[in-house]
N, C-alpha and C positions, 0 to 999 in steps of 0.2 A: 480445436487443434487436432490435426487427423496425422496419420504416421508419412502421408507425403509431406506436410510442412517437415515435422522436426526430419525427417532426412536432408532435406534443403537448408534447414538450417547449423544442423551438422557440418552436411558440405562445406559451405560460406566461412563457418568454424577454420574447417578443414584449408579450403583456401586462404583465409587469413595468413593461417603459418607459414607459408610460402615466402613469407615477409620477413626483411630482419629486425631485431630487435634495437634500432639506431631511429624506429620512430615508432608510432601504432601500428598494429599488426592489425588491417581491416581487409575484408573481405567479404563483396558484392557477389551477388549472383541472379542471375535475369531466369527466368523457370516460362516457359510456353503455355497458353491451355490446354496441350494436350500432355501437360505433367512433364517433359523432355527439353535438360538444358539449353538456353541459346546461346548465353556466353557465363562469365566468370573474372573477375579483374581484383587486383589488391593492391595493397597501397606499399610502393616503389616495386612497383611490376617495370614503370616507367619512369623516368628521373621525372621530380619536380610537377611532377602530375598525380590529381584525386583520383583516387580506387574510380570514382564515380564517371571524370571526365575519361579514363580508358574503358571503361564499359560502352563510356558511349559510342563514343570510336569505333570500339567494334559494333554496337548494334546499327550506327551508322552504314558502313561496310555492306552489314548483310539485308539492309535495306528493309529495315521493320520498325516498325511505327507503334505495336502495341504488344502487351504480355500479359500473361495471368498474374506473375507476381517479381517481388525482387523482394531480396533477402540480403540485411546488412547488418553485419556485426555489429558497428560503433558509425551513430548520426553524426560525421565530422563535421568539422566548423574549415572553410578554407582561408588563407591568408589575409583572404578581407572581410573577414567576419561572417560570410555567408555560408547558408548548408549547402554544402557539395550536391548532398539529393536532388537541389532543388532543378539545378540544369538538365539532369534526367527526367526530372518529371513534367519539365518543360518541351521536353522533344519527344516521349515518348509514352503513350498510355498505359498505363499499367493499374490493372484492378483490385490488388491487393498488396500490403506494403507491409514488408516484416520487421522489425529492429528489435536489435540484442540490447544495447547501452549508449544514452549519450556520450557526447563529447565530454572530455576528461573536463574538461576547461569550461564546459555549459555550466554557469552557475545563479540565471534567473530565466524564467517563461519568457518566450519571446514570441510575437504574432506571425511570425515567418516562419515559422518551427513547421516541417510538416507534421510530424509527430503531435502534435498539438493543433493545426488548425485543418489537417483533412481526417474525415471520417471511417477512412478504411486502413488505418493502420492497428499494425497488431505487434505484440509483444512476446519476445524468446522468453520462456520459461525461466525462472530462477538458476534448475539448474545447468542449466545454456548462457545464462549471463553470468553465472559465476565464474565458470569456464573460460570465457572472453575476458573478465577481471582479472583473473591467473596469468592468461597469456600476455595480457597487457600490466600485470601489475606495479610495476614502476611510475608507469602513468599514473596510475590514477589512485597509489597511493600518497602521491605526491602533491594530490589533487585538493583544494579547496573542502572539495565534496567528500573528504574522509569523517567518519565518524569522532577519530580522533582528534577532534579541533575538539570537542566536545568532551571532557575527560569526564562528567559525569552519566554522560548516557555509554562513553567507551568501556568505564567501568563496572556499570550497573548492567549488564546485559542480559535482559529477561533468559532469553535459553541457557547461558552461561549460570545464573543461577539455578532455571530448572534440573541440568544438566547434575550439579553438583546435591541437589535436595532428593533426587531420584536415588544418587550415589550414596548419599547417607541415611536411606530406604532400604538399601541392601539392591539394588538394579543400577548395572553402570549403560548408559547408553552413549554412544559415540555424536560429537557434532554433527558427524553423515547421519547416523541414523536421526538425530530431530528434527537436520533440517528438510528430509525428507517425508517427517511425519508430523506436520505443524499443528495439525487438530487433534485437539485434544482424544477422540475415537481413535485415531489411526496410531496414536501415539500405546493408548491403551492396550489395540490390538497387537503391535511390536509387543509389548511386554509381556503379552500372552504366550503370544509364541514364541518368546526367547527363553522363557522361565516356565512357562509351561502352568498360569496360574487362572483360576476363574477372570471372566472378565469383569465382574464387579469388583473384586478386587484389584485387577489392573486400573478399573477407572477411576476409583476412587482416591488409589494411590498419583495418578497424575494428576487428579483434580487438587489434590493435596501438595503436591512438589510446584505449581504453579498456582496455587492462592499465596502459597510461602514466598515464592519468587516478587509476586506482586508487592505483598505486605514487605519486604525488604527493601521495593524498588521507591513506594508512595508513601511507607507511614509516615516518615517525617518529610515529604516534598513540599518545597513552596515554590512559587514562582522567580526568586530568583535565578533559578537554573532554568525556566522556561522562554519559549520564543514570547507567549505572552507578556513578558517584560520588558520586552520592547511594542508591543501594540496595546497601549492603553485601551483603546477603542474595541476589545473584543467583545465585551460585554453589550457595549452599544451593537455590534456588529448582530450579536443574536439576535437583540430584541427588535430589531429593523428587520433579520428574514424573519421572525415568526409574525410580525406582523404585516408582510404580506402573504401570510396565509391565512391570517387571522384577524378579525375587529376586536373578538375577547379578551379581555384580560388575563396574561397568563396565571394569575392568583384564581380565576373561577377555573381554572380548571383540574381534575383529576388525572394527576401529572406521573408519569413510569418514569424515572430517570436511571439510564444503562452504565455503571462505567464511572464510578464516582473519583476515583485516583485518592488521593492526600484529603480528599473533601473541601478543597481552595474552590472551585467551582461551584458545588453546589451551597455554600455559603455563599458569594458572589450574585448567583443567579435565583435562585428559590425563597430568601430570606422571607418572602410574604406567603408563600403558598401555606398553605393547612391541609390539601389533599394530596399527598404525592409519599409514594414511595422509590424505592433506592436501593439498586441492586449493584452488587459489585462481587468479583470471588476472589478479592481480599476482604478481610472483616475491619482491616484498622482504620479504613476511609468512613466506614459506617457505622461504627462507633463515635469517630468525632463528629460526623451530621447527626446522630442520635443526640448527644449530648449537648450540640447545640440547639435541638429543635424534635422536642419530646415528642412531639405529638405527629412527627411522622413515622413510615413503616418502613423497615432495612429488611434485606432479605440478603442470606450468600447463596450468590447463587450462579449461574452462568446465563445470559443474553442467549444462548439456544436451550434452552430446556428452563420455561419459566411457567411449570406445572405448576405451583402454589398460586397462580394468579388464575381468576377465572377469565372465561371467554367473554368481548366486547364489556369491555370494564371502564377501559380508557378512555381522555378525551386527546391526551399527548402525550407523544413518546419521543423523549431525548434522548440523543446518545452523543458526545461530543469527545472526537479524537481516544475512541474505543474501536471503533469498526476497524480498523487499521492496528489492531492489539497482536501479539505474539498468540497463536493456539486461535486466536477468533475464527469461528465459522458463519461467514458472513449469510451465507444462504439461508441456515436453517434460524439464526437469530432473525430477520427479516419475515420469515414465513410463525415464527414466534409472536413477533410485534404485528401482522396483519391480524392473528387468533385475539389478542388482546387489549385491539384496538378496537372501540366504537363505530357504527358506519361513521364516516365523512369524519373521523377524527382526524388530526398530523402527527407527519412523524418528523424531525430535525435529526438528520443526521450529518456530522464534521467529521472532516479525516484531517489528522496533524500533515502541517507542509511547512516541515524545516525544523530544525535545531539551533537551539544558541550556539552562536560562536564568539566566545567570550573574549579572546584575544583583540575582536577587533569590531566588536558590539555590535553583530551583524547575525542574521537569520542564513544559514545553511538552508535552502530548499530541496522539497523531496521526504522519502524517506529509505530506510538503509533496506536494501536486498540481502533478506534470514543468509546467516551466517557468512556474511562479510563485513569491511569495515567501510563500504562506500554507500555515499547515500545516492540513490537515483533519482533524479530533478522531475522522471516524467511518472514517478511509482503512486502519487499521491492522486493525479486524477487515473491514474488506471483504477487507482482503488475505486474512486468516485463513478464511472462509468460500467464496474461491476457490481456498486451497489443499482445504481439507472436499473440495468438489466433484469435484474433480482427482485425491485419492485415491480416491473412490469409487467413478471411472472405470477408475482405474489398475487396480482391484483389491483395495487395502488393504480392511482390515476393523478394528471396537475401535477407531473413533478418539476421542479423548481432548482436553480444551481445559483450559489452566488458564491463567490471567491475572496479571499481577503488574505494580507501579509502571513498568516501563520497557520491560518484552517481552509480547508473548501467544506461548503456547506450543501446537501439536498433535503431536498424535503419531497411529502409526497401527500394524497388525500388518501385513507382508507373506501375503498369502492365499496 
């Protein structure tokens, strides 16, 4: 993401507003290769007409057939169900595709989605989508896709409790300031320079304000407030991907498992192993898999910094709807699990897709965009395709995707 994108998608922003607030305030913008607007179009520029089919209009007009990029606020859905995009991208070539937020009303994957089935689309920054959520907020509070369907995930909100465990530390930090410091470093660094304190001290005190947060959100969690309670078949779902990565038995193996929650999973999943240890930076999940199962090893500790564990140790490394955590750094977690992984070991990793919605016994897809209450339908393979990228850096080789009602699943070989 370079400083020409987000001024374009400022713009689009900008354009947007043009718009009244009697529907979505969306807003296109066509950019040339040589960086220099071609058009600009929004939605009720024109009665009864998509942002998309007046853009085209005019790029029709001026007789061009291709672009460097287009930039849209919100992937709308038109009167007969179809994405507006898709007619532009039918007449007109274009090499890179930017979007801020689904449609308010997009509430499952669908194989027409450009956003999902072509390779060059890219994503507005959090705080560009939240922006776009503001302006359109009506919509899409009103939307399916709220948090609020959900009154224990709407209540329980990791940064909401960070926020307040920081507060009763003696350090107040604001919803802006965390949600522009989600890693745990950058978080620490704020607190340095507000307070003016060592940075071991800062890090230690957030490492502490979010174990708390956790331990509040999992000690006592079961699956009835999860998606998992409606997909029986999760459990089977793992052991189908790790065995296509694998003929071994997951009991022969010496098992890192990242991310334990409530410890409903890893009683579910491990009940036979004897070599696996079990990190998480809450303690109250790893005390109840200690208790159930002595003779494994817990560690608190953080999936990026897993210095008590020696180098090529492992044979596999889990991590299941953790990469996708509040404060996670997915980077340096991954370049963790390549240090402490065996050659040619695997790694399993899941990103949660969707929350219960209890009212009407049905799975919310996505996951929610840091400090709003809307969940984003397409945020859960953005997770997945920044993990892709991150193995490919690391090293890993053979990676693998399989998708199911509640998790997307990657895996990958240590090279």
């Amino acid at each position: 993401m370079n400083e020409n994108n987000l001024y374009w998608m400022n713009y689009s922003i900008d354009v947007s507003e043009r718009g009244t607030q009697s529907h979505l305030r969306v807003g296109i913008v066509l950019v040339s290769e040589y960086n220099e607007l071609i058009c600009s179009a929004f939605l009720g520029e024109e009665c009864d007409k998509s942002c998309c089919s007046i853009l085209l209009n005019k790029v029709l007009k001026l007789k061009i057939s291709k672009a460097q990029s287009v930039y849209m606020t919100i992937n709308t859905l038109s009167m007969d169900d179809s994405f507006d995009l898709i007619s532009l991208l039918n007449k007109i070539n274009i090499n890179e595709i930017y979007i801020g937020l689904p449609d308010p009303t997009l509430s499952s994957y669908r194989v027409d989605d450009p956003v999902i089935s072509l390779n060059n689309v890219y994503r507005y920054p959090d705080e560009l989508q939240s922006k776009i959520l503001e302006i359109n907020s009506h919509y899409f509070a009103d939307s399916k896709q709220s948090v609020k369907c959900n009154p224990y995930y709407s209540e329980k909100r990791i940064s909401n409790s960070v926020i307040n465990n920081l507060k009763s530390l003696g350090f107040i930090v604001s919803k802006k300031e965390l949600n522009t410091n989600k890693k745990s470093t950058a978080l620490a660094t704020l607190l340095c320079n507000k307070y003016g304190i060592e940075y071991s001290e800062a890090i230690s005190t957030v490492h502490s304000a979010i174990s708390e947060a956790f331990n509040n959100k999992y000690a006592a969690y079961n699956y009835s407030k999860d998606t998992r309670s409606l997909d029986l078949d999760w459990k089977k779902n793992f052991i189908f991907f790790y065995q296509k990565s694998s003929s071994i038995p997951i009991s022969s193996n010496n098992i890192l498992n990242i991310g334990v929650g409530g410890g409903e999973e890893a009683i579910n999943l491990f009940s036979n192993c004897t070599h696996i240890t079990f990190v998480d930076i809450a303690r109250a999940g790893l005390e109840k898999i200690k208790e159930k199962y002595p003779l494994s090893k817990i560690i608190v500790g953080n999936a990026d910094n897993l210095s008590s564990i020696p180098d090529n140790s492992h044979d596999l490394y889990v991590s299941l709807r953790t990469y996708n955590s509040s404060f996670f750094d997915i980077k340096e977690a991954i370049l963790e699990a390549h240090r402490v992984l065996k050659p040619n070991a695997i790694i399993i990793i899941s990103v949660a897709n969707g929350f219960l919605y209890p009212e009407e016994n049905c799975i919310i897809s996505g996951l929610i965009i840091p400090g709003t209450e809307f969940i984003d339908i397409y945020r859960s393979m953005d997770t997945i395709k920044l993990i892709r990228t991150e193995f490919i850096q690391a090293g890993f080789k053979n990676i693998k995707f399989f998708s199911t009602n509640t998790e997307l699943y990657i895996s990958a070989i240590n090279a």
